[in-house]
PDB file with SEQRES, HELIX, SHEET and CRYST1 records, atoms N, CA, C and O in Angstrom:
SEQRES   1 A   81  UNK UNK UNK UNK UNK UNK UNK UNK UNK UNK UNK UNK UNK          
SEQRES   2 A   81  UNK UNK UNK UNK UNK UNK UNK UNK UNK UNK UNK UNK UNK          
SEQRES   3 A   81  UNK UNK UNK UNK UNK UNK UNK UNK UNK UNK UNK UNK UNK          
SEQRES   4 A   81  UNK UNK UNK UNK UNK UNK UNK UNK UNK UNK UNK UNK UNK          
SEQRES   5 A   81  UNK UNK UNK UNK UNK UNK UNK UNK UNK UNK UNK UNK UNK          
SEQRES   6 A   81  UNK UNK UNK UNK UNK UNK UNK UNK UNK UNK UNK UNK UNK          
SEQRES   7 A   81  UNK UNK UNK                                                  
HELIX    1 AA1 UNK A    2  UNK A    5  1                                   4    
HELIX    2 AA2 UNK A    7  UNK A   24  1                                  18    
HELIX    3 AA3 UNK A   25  UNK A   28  5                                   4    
SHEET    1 AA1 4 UNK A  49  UNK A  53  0                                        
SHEET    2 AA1 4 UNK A  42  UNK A  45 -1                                        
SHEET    3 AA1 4 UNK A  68  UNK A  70 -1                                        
SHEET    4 AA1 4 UNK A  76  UNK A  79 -1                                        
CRYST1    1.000    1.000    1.000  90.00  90.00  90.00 P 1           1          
ATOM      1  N   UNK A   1       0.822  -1.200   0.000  1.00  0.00           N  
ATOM      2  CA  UNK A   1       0.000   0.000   0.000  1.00  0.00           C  
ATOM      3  C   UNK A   1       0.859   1.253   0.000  1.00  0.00           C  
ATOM      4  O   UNK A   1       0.370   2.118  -0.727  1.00  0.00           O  
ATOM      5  N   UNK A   2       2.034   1.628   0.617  1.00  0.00           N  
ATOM      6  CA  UNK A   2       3.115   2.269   0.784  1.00  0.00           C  
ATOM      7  C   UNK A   2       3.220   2.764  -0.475  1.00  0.00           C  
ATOM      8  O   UNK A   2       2.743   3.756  -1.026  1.00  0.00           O  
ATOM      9  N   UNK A   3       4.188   1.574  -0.950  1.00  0.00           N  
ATOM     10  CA  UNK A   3       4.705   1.685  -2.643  1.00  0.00           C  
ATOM     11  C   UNK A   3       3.836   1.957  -3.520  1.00  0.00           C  
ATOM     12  O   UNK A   3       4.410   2.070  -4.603  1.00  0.00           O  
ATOM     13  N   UNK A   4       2.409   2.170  -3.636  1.00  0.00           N  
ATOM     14  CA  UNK A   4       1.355   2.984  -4.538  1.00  0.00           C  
ATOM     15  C   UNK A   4       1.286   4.152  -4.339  1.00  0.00           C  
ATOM     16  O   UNK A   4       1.439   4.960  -5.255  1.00  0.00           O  
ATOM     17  N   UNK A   5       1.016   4.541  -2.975  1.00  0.00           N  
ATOM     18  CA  UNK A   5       1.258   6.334  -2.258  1.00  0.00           C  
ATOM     19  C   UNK A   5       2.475   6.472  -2.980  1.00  0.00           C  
ATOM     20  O   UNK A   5       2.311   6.847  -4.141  1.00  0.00           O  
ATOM     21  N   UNK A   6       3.667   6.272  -2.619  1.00  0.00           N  
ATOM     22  CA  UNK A   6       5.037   6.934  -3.337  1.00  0.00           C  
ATOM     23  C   UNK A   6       4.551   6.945  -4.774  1.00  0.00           C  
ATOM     24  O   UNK A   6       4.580   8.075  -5.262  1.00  0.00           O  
ATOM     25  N   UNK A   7       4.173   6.123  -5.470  1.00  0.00           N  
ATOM     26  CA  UNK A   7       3.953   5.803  -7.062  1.00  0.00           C  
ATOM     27  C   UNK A   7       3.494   7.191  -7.408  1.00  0.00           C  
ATOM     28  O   UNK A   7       4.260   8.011  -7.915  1.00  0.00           O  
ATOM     29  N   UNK A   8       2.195   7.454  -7.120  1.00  0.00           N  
ATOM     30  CA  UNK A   8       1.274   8.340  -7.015  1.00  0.00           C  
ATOM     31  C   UNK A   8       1.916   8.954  -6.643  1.00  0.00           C  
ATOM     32  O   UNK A   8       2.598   9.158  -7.647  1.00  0.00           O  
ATOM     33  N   UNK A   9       2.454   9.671  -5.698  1.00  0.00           N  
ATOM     34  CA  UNK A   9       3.165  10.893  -5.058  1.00  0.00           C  
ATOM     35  C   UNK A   9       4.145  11.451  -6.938  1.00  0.00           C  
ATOM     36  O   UNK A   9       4.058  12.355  -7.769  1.00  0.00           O  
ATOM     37  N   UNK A  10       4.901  10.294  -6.725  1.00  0.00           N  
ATOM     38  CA  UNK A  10       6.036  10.683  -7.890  1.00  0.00           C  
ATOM     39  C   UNK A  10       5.175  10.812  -9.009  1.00  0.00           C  
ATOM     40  O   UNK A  10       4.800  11.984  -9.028  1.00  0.00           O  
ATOM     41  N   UNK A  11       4.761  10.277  -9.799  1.00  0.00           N  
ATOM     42  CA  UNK A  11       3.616  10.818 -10.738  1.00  0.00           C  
ATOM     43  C   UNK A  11       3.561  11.789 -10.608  1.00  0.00           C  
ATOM     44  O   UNK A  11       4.214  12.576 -11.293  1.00  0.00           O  
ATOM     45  N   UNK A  12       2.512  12.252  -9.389  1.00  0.00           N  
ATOM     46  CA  UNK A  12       1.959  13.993  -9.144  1.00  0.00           C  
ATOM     47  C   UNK A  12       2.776  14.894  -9.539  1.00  0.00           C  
ATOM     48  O   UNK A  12       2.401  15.686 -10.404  1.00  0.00           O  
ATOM     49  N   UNK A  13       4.304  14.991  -8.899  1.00  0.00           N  
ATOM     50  CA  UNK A  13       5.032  15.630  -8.622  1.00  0.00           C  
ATOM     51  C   UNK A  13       5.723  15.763 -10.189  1.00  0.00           C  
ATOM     52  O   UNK A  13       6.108  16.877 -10.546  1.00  0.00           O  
ATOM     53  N   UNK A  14       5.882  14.474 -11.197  1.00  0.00           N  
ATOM     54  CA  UNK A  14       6.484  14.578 -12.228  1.00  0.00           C  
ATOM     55  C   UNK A  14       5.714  15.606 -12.896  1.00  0.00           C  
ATOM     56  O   UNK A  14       6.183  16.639 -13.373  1.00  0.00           O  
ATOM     57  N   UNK A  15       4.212  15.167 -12.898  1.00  0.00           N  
ATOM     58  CA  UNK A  15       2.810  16.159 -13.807  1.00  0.00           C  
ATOM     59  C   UNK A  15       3.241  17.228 -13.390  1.00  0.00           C  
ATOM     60  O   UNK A  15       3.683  17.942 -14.291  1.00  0.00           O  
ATOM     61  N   UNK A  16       3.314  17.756 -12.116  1.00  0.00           N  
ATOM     62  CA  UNK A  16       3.355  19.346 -11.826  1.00  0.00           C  
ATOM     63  C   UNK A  16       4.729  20.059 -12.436  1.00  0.00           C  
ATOM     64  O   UNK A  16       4.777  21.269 -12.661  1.00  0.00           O  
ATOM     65  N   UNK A  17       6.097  18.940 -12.731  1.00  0.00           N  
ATOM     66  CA  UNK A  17       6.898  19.921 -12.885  1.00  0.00           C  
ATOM     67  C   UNK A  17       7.237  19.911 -14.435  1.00  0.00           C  
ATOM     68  O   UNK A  17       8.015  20.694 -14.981  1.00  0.00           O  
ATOM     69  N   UNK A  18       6.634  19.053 -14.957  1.00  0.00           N  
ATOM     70  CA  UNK A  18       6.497  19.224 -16.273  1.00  0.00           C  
ATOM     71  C   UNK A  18       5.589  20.174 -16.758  1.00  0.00           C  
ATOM     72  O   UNK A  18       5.968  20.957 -17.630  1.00  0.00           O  
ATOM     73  N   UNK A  19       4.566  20.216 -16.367  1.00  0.00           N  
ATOM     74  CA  UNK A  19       2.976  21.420 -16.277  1.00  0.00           C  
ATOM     75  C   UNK A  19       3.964  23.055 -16.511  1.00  0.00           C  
ATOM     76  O   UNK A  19       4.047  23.813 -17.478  1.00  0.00           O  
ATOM     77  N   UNK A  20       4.601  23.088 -15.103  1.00  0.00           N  
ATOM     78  CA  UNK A  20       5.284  24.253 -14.617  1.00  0.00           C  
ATOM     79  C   UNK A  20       6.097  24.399 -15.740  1.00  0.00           C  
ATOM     80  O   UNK A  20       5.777  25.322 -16.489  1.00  0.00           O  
ATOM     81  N   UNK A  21       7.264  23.592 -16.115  1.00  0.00           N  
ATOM     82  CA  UNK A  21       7.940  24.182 -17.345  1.00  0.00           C  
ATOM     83  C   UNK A  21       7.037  24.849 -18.423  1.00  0.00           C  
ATOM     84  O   UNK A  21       7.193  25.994 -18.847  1.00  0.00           O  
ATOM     85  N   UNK A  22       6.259  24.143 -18.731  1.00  0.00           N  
ATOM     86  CA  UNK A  22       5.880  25.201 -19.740  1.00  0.00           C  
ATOM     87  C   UNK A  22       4.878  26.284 -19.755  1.00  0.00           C  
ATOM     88  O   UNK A  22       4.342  26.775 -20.749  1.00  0.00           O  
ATOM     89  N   UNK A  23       4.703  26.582 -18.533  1.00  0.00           N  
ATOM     90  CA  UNK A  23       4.293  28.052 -17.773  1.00  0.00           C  
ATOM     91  C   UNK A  23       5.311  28.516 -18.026  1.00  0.00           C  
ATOM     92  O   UNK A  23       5.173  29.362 -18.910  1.00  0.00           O  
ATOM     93  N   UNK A  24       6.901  28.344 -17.512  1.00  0.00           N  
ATOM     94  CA  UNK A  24       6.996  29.619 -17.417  1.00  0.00           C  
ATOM     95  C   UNK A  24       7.471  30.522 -18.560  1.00  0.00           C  
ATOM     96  O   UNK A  24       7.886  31.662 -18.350  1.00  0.00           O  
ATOM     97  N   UNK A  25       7.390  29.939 -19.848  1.00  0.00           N  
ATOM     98  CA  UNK A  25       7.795  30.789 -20.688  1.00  0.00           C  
ATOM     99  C   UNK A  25       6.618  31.863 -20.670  1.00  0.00           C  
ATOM    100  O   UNK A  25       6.846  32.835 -21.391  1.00  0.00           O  
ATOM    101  N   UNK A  26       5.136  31.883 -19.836  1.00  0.00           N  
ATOM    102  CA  UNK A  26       4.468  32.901 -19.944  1.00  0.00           C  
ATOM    103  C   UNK A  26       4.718  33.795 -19.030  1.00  0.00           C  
ATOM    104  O   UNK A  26       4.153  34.883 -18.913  1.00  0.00           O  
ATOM    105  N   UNK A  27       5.567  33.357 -18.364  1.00  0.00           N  
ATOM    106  CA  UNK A  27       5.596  33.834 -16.729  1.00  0.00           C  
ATOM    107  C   UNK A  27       6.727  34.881 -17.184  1.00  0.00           C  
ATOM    108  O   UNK A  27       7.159  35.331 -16.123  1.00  0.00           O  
ATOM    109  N   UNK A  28       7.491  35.552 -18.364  1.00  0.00           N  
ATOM    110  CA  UNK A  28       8.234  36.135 -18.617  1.00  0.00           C  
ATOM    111  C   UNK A  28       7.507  36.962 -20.011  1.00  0.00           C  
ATOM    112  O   UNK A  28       8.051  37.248 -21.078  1.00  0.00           O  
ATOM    113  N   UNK A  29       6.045  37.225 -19.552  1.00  0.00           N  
ATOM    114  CA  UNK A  29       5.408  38.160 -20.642  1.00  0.00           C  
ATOM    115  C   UNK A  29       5.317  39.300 -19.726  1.00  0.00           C  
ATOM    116  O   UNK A  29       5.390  39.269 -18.497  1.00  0.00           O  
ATOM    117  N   UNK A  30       5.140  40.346 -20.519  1.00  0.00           N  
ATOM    118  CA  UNK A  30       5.567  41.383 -20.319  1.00  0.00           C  
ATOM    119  C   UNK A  30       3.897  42.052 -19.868  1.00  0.00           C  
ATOM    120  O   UNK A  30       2.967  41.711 -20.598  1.00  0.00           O  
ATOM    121  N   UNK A  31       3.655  42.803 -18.903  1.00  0.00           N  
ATOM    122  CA  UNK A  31       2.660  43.782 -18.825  1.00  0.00           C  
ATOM    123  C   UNK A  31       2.236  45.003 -19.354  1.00  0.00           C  
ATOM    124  O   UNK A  31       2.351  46.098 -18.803  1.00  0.00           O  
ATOM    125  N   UNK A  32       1.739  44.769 -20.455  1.00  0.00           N  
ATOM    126  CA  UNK A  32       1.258  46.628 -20.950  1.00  0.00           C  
ATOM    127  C   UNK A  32       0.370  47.330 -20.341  1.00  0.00           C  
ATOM    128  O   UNK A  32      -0.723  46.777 -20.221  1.00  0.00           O  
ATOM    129  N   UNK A  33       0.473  48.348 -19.924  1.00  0.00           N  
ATOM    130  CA  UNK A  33      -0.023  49.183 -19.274  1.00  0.00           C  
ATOM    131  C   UNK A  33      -1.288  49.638 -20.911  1.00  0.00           C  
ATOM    132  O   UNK A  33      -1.052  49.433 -22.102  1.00  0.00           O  
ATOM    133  N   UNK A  34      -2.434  50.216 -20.329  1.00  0.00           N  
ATOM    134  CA  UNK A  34      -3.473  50.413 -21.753  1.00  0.00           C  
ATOM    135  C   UNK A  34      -3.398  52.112 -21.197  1.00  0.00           C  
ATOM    136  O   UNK A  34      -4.134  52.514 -20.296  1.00  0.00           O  
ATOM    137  N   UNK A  35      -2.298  53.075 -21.961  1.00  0.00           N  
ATOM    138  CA  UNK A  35      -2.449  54.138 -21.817  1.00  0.00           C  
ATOM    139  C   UNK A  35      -1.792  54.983 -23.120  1.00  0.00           C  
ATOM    140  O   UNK A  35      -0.836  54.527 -23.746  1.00  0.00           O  
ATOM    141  N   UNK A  36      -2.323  56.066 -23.396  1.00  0.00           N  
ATOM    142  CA  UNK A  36      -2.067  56.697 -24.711  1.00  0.00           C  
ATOM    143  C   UNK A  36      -0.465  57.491 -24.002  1.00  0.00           C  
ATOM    144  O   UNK A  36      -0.497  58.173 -22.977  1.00  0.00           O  
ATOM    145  N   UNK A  37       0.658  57.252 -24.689  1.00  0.00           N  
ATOM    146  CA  UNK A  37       1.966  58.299 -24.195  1.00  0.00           C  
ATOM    147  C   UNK A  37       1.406  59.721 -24.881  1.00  0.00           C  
ATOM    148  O   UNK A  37       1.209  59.829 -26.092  1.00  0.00           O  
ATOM    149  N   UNK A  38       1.122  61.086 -23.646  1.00  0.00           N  
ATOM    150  CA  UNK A  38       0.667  62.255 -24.578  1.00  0.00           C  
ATOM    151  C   UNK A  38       2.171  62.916 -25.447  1.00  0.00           C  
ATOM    152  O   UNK A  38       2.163  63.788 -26.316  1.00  0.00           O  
ATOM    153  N   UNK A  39       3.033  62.397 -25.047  1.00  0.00           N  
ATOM    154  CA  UNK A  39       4.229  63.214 -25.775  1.00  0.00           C  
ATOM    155  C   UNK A  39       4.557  62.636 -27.121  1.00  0.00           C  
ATOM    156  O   UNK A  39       5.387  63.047 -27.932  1.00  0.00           O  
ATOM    157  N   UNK A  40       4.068  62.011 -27.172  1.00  0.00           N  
ATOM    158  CA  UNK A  40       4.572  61.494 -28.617  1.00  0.00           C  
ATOM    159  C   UNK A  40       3.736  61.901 -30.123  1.00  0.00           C  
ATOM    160  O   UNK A  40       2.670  61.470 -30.563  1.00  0.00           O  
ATOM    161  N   UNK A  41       4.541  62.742 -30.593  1.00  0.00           N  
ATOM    162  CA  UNK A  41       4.388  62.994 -32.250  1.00  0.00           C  
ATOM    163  C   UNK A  41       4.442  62.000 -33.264  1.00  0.00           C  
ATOM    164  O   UNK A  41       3.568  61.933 -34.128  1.00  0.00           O  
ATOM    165  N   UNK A  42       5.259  61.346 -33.225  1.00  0.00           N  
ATOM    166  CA  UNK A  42       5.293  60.437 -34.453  1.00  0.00           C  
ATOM    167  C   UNK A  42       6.345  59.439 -33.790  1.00  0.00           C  
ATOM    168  O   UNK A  42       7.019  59.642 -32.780  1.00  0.00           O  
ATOM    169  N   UNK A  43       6.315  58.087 -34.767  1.00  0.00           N  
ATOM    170  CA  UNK A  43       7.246  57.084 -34.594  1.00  0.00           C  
ATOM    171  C   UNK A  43       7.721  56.487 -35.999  1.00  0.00           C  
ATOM    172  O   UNK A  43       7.194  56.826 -37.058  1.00  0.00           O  
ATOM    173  N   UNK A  44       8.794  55.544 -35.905  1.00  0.00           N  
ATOM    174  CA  UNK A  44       9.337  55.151 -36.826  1.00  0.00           C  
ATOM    175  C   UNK A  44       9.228  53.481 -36.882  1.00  0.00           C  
ATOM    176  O   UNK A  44       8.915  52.701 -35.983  1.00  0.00           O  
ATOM    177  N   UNK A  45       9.413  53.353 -37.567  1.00  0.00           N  
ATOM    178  CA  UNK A  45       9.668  51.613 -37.266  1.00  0.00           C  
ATOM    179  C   UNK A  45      10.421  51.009 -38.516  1.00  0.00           C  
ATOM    180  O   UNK A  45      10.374  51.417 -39.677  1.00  0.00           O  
ATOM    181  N   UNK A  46      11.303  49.671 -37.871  1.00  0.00           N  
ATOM    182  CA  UNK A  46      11.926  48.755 -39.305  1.00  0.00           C  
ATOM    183  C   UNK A  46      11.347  48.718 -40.496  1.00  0.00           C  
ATOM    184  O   UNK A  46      11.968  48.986 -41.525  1.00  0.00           O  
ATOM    185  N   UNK A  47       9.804  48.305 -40.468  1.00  0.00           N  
ATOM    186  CA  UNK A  47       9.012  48.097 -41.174  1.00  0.00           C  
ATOM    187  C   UNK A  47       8.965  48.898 -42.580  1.00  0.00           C  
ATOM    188  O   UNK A  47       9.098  48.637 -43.776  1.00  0.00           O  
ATOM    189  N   UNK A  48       8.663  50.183 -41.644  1.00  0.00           N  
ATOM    190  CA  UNK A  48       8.703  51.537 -42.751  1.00  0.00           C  
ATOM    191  C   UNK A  48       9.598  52.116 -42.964  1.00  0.00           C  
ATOM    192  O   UNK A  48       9.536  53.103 -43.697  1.00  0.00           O  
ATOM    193  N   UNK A  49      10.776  51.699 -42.384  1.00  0.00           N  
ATOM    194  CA  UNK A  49      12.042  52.727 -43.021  1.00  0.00           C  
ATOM    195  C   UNK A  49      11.881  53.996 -42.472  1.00  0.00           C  
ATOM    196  O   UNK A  49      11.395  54.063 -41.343  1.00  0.00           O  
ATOM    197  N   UNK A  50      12.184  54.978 -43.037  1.00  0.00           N  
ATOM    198  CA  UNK A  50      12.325  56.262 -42.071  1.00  0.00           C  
ATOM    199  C   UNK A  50      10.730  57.359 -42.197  1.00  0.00           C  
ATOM    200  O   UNK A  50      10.606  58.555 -41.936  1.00  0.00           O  
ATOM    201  N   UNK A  51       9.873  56.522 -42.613  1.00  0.00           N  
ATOM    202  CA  UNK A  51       9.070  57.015 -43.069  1.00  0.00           C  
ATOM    203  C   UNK A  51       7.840  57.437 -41.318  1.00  0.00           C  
ATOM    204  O   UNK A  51       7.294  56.692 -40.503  1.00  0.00           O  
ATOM    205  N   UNK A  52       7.900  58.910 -41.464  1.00  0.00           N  
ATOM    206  CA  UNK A  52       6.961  59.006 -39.923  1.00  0.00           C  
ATOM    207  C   UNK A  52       5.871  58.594 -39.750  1.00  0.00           C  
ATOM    208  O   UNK A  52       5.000  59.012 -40.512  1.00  0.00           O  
ATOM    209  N   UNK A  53       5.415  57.398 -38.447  1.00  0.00           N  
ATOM    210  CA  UNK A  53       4.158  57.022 -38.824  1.00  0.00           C  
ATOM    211  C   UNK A  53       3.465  58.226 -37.279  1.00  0.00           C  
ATOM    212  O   UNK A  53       3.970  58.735 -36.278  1.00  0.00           O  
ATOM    213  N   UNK A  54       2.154  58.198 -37.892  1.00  0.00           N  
ATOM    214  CA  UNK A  54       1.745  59.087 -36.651  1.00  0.00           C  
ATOM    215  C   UNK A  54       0.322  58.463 -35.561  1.00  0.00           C  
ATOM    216  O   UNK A  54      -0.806  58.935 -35.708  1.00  0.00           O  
ATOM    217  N   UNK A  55       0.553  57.612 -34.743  1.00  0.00           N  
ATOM    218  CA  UNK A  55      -0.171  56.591 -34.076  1.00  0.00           C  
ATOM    219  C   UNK A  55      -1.276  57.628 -33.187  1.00  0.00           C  
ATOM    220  O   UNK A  55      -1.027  58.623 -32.506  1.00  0.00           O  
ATOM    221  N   UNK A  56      -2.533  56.980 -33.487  1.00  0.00           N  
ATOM    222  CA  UNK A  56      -3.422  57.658 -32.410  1.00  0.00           C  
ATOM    223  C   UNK A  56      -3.337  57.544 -31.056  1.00  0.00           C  
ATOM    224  O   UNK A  56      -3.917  58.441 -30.445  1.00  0.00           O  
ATOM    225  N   UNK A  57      -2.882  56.851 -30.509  1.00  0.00           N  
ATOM    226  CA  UNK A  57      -2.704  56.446 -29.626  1.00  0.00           C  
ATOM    227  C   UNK A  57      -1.626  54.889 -28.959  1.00  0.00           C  
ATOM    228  O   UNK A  57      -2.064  53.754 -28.769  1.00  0.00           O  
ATOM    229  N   UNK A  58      -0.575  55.244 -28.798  1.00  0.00           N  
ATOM    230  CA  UNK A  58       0.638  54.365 -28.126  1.00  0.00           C  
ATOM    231  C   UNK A  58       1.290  54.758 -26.938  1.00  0.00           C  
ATOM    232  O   UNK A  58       1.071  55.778 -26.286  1.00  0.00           O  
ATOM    233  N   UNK A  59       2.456  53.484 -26.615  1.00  0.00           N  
ATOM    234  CA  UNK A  59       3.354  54.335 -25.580  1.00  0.00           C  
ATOM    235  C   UNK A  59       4.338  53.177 -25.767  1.00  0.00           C  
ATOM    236  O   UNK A  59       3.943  52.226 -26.442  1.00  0.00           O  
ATOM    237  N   UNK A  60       5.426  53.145 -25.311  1.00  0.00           N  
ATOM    238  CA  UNK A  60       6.779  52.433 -25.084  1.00  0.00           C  
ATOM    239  C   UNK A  60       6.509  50.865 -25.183  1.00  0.00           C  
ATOM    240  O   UNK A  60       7.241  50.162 -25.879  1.00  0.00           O  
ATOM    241  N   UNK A  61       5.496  50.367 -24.506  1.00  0.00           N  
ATOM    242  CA  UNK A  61       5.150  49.111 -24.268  1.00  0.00           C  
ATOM    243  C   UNK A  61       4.252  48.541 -25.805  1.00  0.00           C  
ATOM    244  O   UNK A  61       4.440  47.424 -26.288  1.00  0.00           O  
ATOM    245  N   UNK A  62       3.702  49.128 -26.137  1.00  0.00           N  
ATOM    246  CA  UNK A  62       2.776  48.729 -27.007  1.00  0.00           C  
ATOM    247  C   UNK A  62       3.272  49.218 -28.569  1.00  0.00           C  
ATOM    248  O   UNK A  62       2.767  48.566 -29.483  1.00  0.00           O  
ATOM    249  N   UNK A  63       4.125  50.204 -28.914  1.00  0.00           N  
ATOM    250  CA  UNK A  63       5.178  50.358 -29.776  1.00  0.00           C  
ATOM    251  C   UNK A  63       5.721  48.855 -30.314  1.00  0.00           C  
ATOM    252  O   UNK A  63       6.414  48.188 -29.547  1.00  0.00           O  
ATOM    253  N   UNK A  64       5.381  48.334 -31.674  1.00  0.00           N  
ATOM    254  CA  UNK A  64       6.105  47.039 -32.036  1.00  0.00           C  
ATOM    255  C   UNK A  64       7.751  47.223 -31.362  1.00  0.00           C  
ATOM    256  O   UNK A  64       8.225  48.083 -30.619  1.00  0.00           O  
ATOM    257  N   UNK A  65       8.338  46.001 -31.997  1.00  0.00           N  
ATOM    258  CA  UNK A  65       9.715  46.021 -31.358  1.00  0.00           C  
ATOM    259  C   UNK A  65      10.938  46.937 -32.633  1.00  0.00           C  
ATOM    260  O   UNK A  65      10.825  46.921 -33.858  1.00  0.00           O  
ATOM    261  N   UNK A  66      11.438  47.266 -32.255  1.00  0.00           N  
ATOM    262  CA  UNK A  66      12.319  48.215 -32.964  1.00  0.00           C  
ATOM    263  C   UNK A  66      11.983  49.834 -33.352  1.00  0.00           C  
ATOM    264  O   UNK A  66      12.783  50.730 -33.623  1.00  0.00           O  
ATOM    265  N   UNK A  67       9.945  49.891 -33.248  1.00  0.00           N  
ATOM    266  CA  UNK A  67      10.008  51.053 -33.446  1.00  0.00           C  
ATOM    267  C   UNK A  67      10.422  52.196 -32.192  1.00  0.00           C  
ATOM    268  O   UNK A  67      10.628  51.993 -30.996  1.00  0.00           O  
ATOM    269  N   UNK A  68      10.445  53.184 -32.813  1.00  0.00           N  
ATOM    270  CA  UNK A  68      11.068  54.801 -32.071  1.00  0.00           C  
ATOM    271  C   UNK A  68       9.929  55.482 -31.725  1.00  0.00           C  
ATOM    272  O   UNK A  68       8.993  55.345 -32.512  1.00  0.00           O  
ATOM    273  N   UNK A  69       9.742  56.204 -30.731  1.00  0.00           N  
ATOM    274  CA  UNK A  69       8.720  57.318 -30.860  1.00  0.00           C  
ATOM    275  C   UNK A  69       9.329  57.904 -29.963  1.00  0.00           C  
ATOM    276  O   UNK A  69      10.022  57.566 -29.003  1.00  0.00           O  
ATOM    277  N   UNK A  70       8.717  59.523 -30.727  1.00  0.00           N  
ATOM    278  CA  UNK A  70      10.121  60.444 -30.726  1.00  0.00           C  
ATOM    279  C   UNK A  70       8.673  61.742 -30.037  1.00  0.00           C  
ATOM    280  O   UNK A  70       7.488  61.479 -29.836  1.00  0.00           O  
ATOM    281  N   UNK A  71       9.303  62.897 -29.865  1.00  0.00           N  
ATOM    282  CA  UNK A  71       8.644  64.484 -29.166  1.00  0.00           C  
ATOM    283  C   UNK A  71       8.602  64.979 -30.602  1.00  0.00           C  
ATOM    284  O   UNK A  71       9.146  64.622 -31.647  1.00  0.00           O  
ATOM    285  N   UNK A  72       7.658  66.039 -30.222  1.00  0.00           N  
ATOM    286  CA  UNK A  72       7.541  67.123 -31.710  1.00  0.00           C  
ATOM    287  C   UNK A  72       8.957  67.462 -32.013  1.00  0.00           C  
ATOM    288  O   UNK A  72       9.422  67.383 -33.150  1.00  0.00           O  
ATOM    289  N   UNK A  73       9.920  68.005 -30.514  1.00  0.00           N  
ATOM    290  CA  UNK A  73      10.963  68.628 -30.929  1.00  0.00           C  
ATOM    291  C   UNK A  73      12.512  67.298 -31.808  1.00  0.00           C  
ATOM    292  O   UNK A  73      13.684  67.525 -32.110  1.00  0.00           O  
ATOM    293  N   UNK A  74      11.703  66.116 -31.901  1.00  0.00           N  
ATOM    294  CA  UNK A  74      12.596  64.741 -32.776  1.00  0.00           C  
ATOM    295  C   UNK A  74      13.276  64.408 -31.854  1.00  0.00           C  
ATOM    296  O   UNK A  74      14.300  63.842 -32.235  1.00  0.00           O  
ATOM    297  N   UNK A  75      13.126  64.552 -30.128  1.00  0.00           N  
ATOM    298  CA  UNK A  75      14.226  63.676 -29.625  1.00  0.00           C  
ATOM    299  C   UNK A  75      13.195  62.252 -29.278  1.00  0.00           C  
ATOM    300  O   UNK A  75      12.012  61.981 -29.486  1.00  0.00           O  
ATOM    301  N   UNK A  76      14.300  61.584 -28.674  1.00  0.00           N  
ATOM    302  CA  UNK A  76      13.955  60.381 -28.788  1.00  0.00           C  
ATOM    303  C   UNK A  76      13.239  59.924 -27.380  1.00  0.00           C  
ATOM    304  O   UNK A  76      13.842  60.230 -26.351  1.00  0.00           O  
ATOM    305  N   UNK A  77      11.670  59.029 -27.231  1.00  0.00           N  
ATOM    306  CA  UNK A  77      11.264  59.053 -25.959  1.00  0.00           C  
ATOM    307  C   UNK A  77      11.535  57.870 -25.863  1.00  0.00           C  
ATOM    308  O   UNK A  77      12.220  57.492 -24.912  1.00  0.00           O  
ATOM    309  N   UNK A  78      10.974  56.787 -27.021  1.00  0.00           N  
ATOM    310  CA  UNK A  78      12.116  54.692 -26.653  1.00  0.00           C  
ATOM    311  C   UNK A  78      12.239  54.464 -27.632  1.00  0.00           C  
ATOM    312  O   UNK A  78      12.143  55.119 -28.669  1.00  0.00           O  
ATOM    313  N   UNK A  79      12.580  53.034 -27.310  1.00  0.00           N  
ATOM    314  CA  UNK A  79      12.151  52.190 -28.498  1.00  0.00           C  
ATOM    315  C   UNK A  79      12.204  51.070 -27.986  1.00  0.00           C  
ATOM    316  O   UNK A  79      12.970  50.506 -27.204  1.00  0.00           O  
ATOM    317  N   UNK A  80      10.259  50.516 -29.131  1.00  0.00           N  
ATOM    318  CA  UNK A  80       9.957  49.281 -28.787  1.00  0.00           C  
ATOM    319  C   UNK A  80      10.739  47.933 -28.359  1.00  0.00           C  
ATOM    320  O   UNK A  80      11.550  47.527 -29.191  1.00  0.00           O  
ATOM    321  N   UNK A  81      10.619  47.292 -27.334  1.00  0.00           N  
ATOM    322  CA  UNK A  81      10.794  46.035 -27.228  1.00  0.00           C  
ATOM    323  C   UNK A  81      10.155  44.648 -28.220  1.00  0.00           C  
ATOM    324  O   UNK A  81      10.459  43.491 -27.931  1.00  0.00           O  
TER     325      UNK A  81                                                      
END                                                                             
């Protein structure tokens, strides 16, 4: 009766840490905040080359990865992750 409890125990324990591995690649997503950045004029991105895109509403987090968004006066506020 022993040696079934352990059986079962180890089972459980295998399910959970196999389960867990592949959590945690979510467990390293990122949180966007849902807010418009008011400083931002325009952005750039790989995509478009240097071409200004002008977003209704973004901010740092929600910016694809590589794009820029920049102040009226062209400095630089990030760039996307």
């Amino acid at each position: 009766m022993a040696s079934s409890k352990v059986g079962v125990l180890t089972l459980l324990l295998l399910c959970v840490f196999l389960l867990g591995s592949n959590y945690m690649e979510f467990a390293e997503a990122q949180i966007c905040p849902q807010f418009c950045e008011p400083n931002v004029a325009y952005m750039t991105c790989p995509s478009s080359g240097n071409t200004k895109l002008h977003p209704t509403c973004t901010n740092c987090c929600k910016a694809g990865k590589g794009c820029k968004l920049f102040r009226k006066d062209g400095s630089l506020i990030c760039t996307g992750t």
